[in-house]
NUVEXSE-817277 format. One record per residue (C-alpha): x, y, z; residue number from 0; residue in three letters. Coordinates in pm, 1 decimal. Example, Ala and Ser with C-alpha at 12.3 -4.5 7.8 and 13.67 -1.06 7.14 Angstrom:
% residues 2
        px        py        pz   nr  rest
    1230.0    -450.0     780.0    0   ALA
    1367.0    -106.0     714.0    1   SER
This chain:
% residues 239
        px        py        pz   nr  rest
    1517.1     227.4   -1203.3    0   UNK
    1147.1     321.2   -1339.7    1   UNK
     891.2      82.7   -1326.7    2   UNK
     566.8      47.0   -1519.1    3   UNK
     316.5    -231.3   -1554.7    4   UNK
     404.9    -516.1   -1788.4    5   UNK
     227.7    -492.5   -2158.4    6   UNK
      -1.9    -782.4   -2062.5    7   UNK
    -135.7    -643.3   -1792.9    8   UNK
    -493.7    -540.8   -1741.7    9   UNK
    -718.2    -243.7   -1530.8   10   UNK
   -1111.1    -334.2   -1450.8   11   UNK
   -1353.0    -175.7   -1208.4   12   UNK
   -1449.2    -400.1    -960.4   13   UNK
   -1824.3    -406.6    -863.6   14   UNK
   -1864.9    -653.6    -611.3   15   UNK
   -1561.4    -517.1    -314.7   16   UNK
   -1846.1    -437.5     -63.5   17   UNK
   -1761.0    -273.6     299.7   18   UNK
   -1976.7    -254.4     650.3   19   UNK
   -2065.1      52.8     494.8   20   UNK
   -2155.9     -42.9     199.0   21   UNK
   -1976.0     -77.8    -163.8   22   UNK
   -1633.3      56.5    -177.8   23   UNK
   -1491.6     148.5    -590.9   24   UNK
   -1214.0     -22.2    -644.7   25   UNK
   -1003.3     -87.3    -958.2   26   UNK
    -773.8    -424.3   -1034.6   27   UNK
    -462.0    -416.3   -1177.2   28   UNK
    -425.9    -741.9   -1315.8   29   UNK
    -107.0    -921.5   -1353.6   30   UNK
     -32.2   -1137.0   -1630.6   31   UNK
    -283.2   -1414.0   -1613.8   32   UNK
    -287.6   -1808.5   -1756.8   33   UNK
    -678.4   -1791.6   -1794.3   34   UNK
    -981.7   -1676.1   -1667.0   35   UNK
    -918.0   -1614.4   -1310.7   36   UNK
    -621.1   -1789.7   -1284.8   37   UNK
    -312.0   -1627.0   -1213.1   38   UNK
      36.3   -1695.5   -1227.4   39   UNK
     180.8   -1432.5    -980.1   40   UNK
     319.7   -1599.4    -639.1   41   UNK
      71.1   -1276.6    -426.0   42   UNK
    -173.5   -1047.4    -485.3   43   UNK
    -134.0    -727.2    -328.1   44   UNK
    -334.7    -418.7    -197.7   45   UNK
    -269.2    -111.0    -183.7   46   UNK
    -448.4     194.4      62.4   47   UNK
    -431.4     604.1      -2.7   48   UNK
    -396.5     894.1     225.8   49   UNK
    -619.9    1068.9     410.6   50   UNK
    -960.8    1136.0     228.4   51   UNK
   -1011.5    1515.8     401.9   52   UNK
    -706.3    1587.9     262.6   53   UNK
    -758.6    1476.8    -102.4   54   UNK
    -710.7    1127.3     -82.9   55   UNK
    -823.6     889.8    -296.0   56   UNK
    -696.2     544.0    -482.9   57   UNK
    -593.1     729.8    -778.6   58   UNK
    -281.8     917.3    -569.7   59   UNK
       7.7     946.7    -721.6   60   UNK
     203.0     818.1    -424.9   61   UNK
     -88.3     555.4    -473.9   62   UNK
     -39.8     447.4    -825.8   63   UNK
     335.8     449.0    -812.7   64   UNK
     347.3     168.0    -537.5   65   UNK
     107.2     -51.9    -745.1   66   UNK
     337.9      21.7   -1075.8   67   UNK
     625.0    -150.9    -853.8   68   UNK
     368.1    -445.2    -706.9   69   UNK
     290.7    -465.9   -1069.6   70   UNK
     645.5    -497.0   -1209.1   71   UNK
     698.6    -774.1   -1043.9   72   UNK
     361.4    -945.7   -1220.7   73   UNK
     112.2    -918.8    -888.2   74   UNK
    -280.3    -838.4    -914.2   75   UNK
    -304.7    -488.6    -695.3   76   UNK
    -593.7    -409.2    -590.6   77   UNK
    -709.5     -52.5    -512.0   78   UNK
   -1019.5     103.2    -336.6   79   UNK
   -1177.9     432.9    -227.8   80   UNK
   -1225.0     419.2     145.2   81   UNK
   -1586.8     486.0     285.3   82   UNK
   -1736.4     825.5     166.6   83   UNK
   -1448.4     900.4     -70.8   84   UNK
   -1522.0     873.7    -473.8   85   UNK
   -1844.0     626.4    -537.0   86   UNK
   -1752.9     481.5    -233.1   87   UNK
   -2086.6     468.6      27.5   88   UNK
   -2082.1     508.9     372.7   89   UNK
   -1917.1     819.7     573.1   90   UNK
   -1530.2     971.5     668.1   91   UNK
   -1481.6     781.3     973.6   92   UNK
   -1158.2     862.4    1111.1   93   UNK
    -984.7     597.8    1070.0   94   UNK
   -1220.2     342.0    1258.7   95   UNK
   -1433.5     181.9     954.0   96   UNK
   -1148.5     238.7     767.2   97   UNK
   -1002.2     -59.6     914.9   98   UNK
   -1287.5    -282.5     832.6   99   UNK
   -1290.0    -150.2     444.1  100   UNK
    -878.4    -282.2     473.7  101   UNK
    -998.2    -617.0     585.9  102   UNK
   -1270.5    -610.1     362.4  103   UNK
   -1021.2    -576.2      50.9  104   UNK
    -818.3    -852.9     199.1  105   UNK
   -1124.5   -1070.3     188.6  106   UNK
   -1204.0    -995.6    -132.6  107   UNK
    -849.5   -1062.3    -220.4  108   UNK
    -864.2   -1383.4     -48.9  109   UNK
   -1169.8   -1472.0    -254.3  110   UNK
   -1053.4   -1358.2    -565.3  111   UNK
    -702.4   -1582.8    -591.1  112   UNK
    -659.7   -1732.0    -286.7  113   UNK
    -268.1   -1597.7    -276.8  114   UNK
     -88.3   -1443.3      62.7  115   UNK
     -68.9   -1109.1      -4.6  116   UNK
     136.4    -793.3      24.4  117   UNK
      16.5    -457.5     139.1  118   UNK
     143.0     -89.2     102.5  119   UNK
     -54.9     217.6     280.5  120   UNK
      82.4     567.1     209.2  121   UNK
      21.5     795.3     528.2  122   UNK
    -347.2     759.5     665.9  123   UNK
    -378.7     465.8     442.8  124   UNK
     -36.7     302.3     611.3  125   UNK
    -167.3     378.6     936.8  126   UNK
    -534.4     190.2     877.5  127   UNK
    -334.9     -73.3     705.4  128   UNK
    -127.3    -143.4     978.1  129   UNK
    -350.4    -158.4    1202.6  130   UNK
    -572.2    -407.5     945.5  131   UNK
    -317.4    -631.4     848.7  132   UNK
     -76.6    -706.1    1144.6  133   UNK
    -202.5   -1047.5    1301.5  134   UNK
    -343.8   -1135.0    1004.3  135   UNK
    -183.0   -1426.9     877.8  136   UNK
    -306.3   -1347.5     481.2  137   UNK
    -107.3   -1041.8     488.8  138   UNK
     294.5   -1167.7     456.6  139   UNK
     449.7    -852.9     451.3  140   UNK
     392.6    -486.9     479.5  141   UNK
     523.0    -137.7     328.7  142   UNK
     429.3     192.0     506.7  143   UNK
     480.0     485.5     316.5  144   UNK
     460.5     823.2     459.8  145   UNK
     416.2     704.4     765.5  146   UNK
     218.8    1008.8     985.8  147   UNK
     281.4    1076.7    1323.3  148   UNK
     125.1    1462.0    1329.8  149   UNK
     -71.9    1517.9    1074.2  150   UNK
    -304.6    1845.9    1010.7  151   UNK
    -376.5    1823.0    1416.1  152   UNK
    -414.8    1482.7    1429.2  153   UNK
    -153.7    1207.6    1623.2  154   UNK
    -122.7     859.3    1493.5  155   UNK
     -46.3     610.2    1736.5  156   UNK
     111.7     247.0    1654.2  157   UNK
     108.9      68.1    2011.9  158   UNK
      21.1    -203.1    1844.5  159   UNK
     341.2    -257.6    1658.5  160   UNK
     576.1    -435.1    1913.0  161   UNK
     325.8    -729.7    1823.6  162   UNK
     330.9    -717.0    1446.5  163   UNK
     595.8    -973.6    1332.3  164   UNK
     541.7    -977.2     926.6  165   UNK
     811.7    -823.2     756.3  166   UNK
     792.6    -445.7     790.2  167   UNK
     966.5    -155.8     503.2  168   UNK
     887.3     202.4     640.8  169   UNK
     968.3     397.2     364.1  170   UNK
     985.2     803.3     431.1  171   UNK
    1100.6    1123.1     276.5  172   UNK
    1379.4    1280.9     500.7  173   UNK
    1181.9    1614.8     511.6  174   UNK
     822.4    1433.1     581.8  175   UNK
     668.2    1739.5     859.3  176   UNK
     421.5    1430.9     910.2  177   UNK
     648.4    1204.9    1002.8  178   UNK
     985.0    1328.4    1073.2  179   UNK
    1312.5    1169.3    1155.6  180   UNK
    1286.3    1100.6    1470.6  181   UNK
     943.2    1098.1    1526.4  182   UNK
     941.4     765.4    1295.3  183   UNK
    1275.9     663.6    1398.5  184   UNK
    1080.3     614.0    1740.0  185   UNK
     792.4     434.9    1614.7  186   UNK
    1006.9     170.7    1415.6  187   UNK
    1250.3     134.0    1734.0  188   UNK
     934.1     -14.0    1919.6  189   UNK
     818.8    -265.3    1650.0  190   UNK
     915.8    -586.3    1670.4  191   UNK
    1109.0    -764.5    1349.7  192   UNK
    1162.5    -827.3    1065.6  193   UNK
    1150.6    -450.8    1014.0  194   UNK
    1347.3    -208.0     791.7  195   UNK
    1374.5     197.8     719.7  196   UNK
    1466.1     381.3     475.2  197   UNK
    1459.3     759.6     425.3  198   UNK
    1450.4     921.1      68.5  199   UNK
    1720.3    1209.7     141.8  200   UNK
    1542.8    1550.4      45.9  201   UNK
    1206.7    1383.8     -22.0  202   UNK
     879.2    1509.2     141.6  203   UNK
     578.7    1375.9     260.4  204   UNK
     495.9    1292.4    -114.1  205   UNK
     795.3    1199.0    -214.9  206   UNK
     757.3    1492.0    -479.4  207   UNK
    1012.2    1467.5    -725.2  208   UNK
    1148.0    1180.9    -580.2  209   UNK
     956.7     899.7    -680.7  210   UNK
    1175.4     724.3    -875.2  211   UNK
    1353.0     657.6    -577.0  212   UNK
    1064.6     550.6    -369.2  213   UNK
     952.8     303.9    -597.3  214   UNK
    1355.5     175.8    -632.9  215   UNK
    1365.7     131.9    -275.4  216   UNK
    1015.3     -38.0    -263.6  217   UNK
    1086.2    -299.5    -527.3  218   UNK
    1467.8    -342.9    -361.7  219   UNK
    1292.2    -439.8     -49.8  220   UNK
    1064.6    -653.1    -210.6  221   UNK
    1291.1    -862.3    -404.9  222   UNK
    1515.3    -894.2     -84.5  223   UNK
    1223.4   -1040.9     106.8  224   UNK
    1027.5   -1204.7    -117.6  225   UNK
     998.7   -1447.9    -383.3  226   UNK
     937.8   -1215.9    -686.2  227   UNK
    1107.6   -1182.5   -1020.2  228   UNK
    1082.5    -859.1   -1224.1  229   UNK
     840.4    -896.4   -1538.8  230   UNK
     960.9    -559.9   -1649.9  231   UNK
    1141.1    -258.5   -1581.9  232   UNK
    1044.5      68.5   -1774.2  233   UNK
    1269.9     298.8   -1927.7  234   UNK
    1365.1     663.9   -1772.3  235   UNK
    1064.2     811.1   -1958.2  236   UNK
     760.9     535.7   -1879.6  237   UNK
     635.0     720.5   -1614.5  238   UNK
């Protein structure tokens, strides 16, 4: 199954998302809505890109994808530029601000429609999201993408995880060198439930030509977990 946003659906800038380190760009994806800032979507979600050295930025396609699937189901996605990336201000700072711009998005979320809300990170954005949103009792469930373990010389480490209880989806391509097999098959062993992973059989680390089947997997998951009824499903050309 394709997905792509429902006809009613709307895209704005937002100007007002701002970070410790100043304003971060960011762009809603609006779900359906019953009036001015009302909506009628049970969540909003957010959604966090890869690494900004290598590329990275909210428009991703690995990105985009996972908010066509949040948006499928109706949901306002929000995405943003970490610090130093795009318009965003402030500086790269490996991955430490970068959690405060995550809960700074959740705030903003909170503010905005005052709905729990789901998360997806795709490889340096699923680690800083993690790490954001576990404990946080806004966030009600959570889907890594890409997960990175080594990474362009750098190691991610999720000690954390053994005490992050929201529903978990670590989605991967089988041939991720970031993350492989059993390099994420180790890092899911130690978190603690609700927790689920799949691997996308001859994907890679950007699920290049496969992300049809990411985003199947993605919405599966969701639907399984959560309260959420499809507004639309595209057909094999809407991507």
């Amino acid at each position: 199954m394709r997905y792509e946003t429902p006809s009613l659906s709307r895209v704005r800038s937002i100007d007002d998302l701002a970070g410790p380190a100043g304003r971060l760009e960011a762009l809603l994806n609006a779900g359906p809505s019953g009036g001015e800032g009302r909506t009628d979507a049970p969540y909003s979600a957010l959604v966090a890109h890869p690494h900004p050295l290598g590329g990275g930025t909210m428009h991703n396609k690995v990105v985009y994808h996972a908010m066509k699937v949040f948006q499928s189901f109706g949901v306002p996605v929000l995405r943003f530029n970490f610090r130093g990336t795009g318009l965003s201000e402030g500086e790269h700072d490996e991955g430490r601000g970068e959690v405060e711009d995550v809960r700074s998005a959740l705030d903003w979320l909170e503010r905005e429609f005052a709905l729990p809300i789901l998360f997806a990170g795709f490889s340096f954005g699923s680690n800083v999201g993690l790490r954001a949103c576990c404990k946080d009792a806004r966030v009600k469930g959570i889907v890594s993408l890409g997960l990175p373990v080594h990474a362009e010389g750098r190691d991610y480490h999720y000690r954390f995880l053994p005490g992050c209880a929201q529903p978990k989806l670590f989605l991967s391509g089988a041939k991720d060198p970031y993350g492989t097999r059993d390099a994420v098959e180790a890092v899911v062993a130690a978190a603690a439930p609700p927790k689920d992973l799949v691997f996308i059989e001859g994907a890679d680390h950007f699920f290049a030509g496969k992300l049809n089947e990411m985003q199947a997997a993605m919405g599966q998951w969701l639907q399984t977990h959560f309260p959420l009824v499809p507004q639309h499903a595209g057909p094999a050309n809407s991507l």
